[in-house]
N, C-alpha and C positions, 0 to 999 in steps of 0.2 A: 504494500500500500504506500502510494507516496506522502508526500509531506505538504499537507498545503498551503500556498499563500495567505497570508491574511491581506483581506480589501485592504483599499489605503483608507477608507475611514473607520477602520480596526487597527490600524498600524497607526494612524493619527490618535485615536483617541489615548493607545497604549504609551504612546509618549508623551502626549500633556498630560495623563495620570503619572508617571512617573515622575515626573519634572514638579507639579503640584507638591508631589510627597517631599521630596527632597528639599522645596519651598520653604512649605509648613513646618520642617524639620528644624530648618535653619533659622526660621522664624521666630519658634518659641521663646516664650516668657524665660531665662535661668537668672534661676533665684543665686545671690551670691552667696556663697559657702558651701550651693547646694553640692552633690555627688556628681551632677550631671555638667558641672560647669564647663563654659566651650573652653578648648586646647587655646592656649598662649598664640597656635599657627593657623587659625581659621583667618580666614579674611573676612569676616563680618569682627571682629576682631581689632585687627591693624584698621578697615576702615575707621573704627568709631574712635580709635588713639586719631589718626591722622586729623578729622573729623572738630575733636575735643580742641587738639592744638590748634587748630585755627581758629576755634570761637575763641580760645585764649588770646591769642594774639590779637583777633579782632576787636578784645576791649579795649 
């Protein structure tokens, strides 16, 4: 039996669910001290230092 194609609006939907998830993942609320805290190396991360020094500088 072969292997079949998924339509491409099964192939579209399977990738903006995927990409959603990954979203929402990186979106989350982390509480500080919690267990779940993001890595030192995420880039939402460095954004928010980068982000911080400028509003400082901007005062």
């Amino acid at each position: 039996m072969g292997v079949t194609r998924l339509k491409r609006k099964d192939r579209r939907n399977k990738t903006v669910s995927r990409v959603e998830v990954q979203f929402l993942k990186l979106g989350r609320n982390i509480e500080i001290g919690s267990r779940s805290q993001m890595s030192k190396k995420s880039q939402i991360v460095k954004n928010d230092e980068i982000l911080n020094q400028l509003a400082a500088q901007a005062k």
